[in-house]
C-alpha positions as CSV (number, residue, x, y, z in Angstrom):
1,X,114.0,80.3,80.4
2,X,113.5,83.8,80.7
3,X,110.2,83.3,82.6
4,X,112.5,80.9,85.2
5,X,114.9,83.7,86.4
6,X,112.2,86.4,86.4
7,X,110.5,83.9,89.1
8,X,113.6,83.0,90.6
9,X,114.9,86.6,90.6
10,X,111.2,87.5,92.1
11,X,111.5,84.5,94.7
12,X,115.4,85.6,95.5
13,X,113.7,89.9,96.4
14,X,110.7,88.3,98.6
15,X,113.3,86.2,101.1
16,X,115.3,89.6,100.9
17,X,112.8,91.5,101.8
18,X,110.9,88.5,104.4
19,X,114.3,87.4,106.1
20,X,114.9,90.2,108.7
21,X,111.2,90.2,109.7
22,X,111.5,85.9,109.9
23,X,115.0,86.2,112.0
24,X,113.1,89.1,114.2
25,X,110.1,87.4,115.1
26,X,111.9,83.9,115.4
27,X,114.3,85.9,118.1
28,X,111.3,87.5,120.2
29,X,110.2,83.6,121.2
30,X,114.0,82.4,122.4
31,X,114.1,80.6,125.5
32,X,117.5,82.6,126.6
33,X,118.3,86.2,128.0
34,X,120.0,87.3,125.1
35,X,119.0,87.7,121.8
36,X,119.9,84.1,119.1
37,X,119.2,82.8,116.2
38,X,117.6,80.2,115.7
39,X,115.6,80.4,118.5
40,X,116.7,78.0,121.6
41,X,113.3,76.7,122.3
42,X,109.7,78.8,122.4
43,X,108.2,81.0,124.8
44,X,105.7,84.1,125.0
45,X,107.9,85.6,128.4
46,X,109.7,88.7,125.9
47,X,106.1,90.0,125.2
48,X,104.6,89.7,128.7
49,X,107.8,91.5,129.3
50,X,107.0,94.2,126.8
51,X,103.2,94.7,128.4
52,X,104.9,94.4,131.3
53,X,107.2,97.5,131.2
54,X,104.2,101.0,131.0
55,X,107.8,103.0,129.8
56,X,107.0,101.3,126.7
57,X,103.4,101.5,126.4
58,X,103.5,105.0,126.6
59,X,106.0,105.6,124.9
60,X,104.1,103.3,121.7
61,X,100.7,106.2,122.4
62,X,102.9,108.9,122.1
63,X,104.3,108.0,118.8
64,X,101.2,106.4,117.3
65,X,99.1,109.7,118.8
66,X,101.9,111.8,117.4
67,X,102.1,109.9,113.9
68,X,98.1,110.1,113.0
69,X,98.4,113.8,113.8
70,X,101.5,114.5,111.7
71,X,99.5,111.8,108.8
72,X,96.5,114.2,109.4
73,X,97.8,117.8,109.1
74,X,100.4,117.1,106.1
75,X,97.8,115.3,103.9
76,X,95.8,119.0,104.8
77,X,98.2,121.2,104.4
78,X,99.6,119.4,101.3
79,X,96.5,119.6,99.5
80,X,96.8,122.9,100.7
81,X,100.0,123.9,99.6
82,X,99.9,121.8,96.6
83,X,96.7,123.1,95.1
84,X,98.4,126.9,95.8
85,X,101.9,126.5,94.2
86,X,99.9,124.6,91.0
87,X,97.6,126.5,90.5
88,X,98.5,130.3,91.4
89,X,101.3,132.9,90.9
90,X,102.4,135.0,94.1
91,X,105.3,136.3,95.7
92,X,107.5,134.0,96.9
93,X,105.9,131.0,94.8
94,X,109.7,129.7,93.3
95,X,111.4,130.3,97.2
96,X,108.8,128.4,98.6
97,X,109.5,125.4,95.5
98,X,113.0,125.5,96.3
99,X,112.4,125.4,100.3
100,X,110.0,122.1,99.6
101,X,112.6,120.7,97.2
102,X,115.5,121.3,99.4
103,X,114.3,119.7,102.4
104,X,114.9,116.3,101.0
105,X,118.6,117.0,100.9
106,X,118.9,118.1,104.5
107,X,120.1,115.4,106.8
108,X,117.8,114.5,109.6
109,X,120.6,115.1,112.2
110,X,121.4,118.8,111.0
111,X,117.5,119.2,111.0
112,X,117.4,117.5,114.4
113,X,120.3,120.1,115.9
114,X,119.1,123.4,114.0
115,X,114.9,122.2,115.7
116,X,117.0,122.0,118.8
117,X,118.4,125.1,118.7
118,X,115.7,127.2,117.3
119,X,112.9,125.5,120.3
120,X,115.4,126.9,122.6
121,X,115.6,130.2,121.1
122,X,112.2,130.8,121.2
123,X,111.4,129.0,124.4
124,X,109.5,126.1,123.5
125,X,110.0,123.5,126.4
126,X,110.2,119.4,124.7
127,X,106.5,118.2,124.6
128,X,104.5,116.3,122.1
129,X,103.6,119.8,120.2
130,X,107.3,120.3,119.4
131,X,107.5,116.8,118.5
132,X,105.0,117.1,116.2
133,X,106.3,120.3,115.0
134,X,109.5,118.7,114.1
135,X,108.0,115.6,112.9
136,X,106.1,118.0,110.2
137,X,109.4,119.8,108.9
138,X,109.8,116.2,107.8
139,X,106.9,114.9,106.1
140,X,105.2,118.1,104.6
141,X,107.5,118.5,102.0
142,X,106.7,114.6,100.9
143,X,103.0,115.1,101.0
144,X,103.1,118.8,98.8
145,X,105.5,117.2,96.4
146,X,102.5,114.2,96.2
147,X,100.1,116.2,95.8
148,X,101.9,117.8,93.2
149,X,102.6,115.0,90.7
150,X,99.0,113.9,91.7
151,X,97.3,117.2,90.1
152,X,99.6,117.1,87.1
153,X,97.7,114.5,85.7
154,X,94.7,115.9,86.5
155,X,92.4,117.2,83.6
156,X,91.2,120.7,84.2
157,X,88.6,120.4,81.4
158,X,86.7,118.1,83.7
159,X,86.8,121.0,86.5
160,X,85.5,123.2,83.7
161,X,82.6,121.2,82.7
162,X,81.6,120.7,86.0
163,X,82.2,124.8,86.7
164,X,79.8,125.1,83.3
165,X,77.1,122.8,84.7
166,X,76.3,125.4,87.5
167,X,78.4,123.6,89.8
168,X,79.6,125.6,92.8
169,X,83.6,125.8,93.7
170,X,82.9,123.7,96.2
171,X,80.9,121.4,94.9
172,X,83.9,121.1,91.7
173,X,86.9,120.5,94.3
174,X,84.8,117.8,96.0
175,X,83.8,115.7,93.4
176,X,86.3,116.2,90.7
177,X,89.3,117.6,92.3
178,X,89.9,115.6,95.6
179,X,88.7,112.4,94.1
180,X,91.5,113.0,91.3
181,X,94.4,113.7,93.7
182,X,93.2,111.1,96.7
183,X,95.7,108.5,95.9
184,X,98.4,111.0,96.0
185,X,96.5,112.6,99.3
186,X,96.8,108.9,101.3
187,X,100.2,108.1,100.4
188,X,101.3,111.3,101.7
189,X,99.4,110.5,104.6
190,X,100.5,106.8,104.6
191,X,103.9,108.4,104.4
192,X,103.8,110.6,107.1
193,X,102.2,108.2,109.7
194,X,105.7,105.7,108.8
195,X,108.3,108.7,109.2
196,X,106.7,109.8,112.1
197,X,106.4,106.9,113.9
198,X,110.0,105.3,113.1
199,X,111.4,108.2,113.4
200,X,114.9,108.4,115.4
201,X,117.2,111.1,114.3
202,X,115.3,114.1,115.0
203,X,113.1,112.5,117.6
204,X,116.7,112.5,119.7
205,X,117.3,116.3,119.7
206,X,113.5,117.1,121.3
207,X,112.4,114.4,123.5
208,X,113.3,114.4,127.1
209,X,113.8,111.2,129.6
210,X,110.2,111.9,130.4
211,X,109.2,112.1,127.0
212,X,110.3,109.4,124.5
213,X,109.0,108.1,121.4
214,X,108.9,104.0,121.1
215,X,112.1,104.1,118.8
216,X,114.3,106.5,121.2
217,X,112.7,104.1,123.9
218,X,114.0,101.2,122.2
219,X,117.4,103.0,121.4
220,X,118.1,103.9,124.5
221,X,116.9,100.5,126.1
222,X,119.5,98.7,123.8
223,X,122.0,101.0,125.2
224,X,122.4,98.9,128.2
225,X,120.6,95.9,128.0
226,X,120.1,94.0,124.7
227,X,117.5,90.9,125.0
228,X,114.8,89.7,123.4
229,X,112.1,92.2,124.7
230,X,113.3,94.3,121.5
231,X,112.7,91.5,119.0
232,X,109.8,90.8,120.5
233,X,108.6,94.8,120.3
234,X,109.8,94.7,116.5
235,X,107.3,92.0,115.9
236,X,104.4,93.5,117.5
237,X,105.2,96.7,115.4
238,X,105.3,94.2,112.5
239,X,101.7,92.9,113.7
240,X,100.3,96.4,114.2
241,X,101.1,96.8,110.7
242,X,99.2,93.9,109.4
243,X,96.6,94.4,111.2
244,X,95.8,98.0,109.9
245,X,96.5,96.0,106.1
246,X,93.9,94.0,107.2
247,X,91.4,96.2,108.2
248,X,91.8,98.7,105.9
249,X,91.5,95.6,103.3
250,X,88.4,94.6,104.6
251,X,86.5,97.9,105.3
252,X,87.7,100.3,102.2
253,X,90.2,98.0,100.2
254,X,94.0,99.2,99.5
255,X,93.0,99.1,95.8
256,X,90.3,101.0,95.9
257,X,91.9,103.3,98.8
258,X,94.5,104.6,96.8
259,X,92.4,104.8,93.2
260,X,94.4,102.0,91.4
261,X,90.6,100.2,91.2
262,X,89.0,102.6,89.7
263,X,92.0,103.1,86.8
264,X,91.8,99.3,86.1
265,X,87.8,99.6,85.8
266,X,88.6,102.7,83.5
267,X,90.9,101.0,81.0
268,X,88.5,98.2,80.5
């Protein structure tokens, strides 16, 4: 019996979790100018619509171009920063804990007013560099804290033995301490790439008309007209996302990428 409601109770989360994606996609292939579900008939027009409009192809490069930059310089500078605050004692070491902690509490839209107001002070005109500078306030913090819990489980005695061997510093962080903390490393990158990319709040105080991301794009599209093309965008954002599942499956494997494979292998 128990075994019943644990599937049903399983079953009842997937649909939660499956619907809105279903009733988006369903939506994108309506027949009618407006957006209904179910779908009254099926047609491809909304996404020759999308590829049809450049606004939104460009505004889709600048936040994918903006996102694998933000992905790439937080998983750097949170090794960085993480490696530092757990492993050294300087000046400034419990400030810069409490700065890191804090930003989780800060709402995005005082964080997108206070970017706003500090770009202007020092004359930094909207661009994709202030962009990504604002994106960064946001998703650094994740990828320290990561890094963090990912080096508390890390064994130093390994590090030493490796150090005893004759093993350069180098040689030590590369093959023991990265490898260790790489699970941790990609899912603050992993992280970072989705806050960036979806992000709206702050993305509203620093963008320009000339300069929008795909979901201040989409915002400010549904503003004034509110048909399928949005569905149909949601469900190539949706595909996007499989398809880098997909590859990553087949290339590297999502096990294996984020060290889960090699713990199983370990415990048998």
């Amino acid at each position: 019996m128990t075994r019943v409601f644990g599937g049903l109770f399983a079953a009842l989360v997937v649909a939660f979790l499956i619907a809105p994606v279903a009733v988006t996609v369903a939506s994108s292939l309506t027949t009618t100018s407006y957006v209904t579900f179910p779908p009254q008939g099926i047609t491809l027009r909304w996404y020759a619509e999308v590829l049809g409009k450049p606004e939104f192809l460009s505004s889709f490069a600048l936040s994918a171009g903006v996102a694998l930059a933000a992905a790439a310089i937080s998983a750097v500078v949170g090794l960085a920063g993480g490696l530092a605050i757990h492993r050294y004692r300087f000046p400034g070491r419990a400030a810069l804990e409490t700065v890191l902690s804090g930003a989780f509490a800060v709402p995005t839209i005082v964080l997108g007013i206070g970017l706003l107001q500090w770009f202007a002070q020092v004359g930094l005109a909207s661009s994709p560099f202030t962009l990504l500078l604002a994106h960064l306030v946001l998703t650094v913090p994740y990828a320290v804290r990561l890094v963090l819990a990912g080096l508390a489980g890390l064994d130093r005695a390994a590090e030493k033995a490796a150090a005893g061997l004759g093993a350069p510093p180098f040689l030590v962080f590369w093959h023991v301490t990265l490898p260790a903390v790489r699970g941790a490393l990609i899912g603050g990158a992993f992280f970072a790439f989705i806050t960036s990319f979806d992000d709206l709040t702050v993305a509203l105080f620093v963008v320009t008309t000339d300069l929008q991301t795909l979901p201040v794009r989409i915002f400010n599209y549904m503003q004034y007209d509110y048909d399928p093309t949005v569905t149909a965008i949601g469900t190539l954002m949706v595909l996007f996302a499989l398809v880098a599942v997909v590859v990553i499956e087949r290339f590297v494997g999502v096990a294996k990428l984020f060290g889960a494979d090699e713990e199983h292998k370990g415990k048998e």
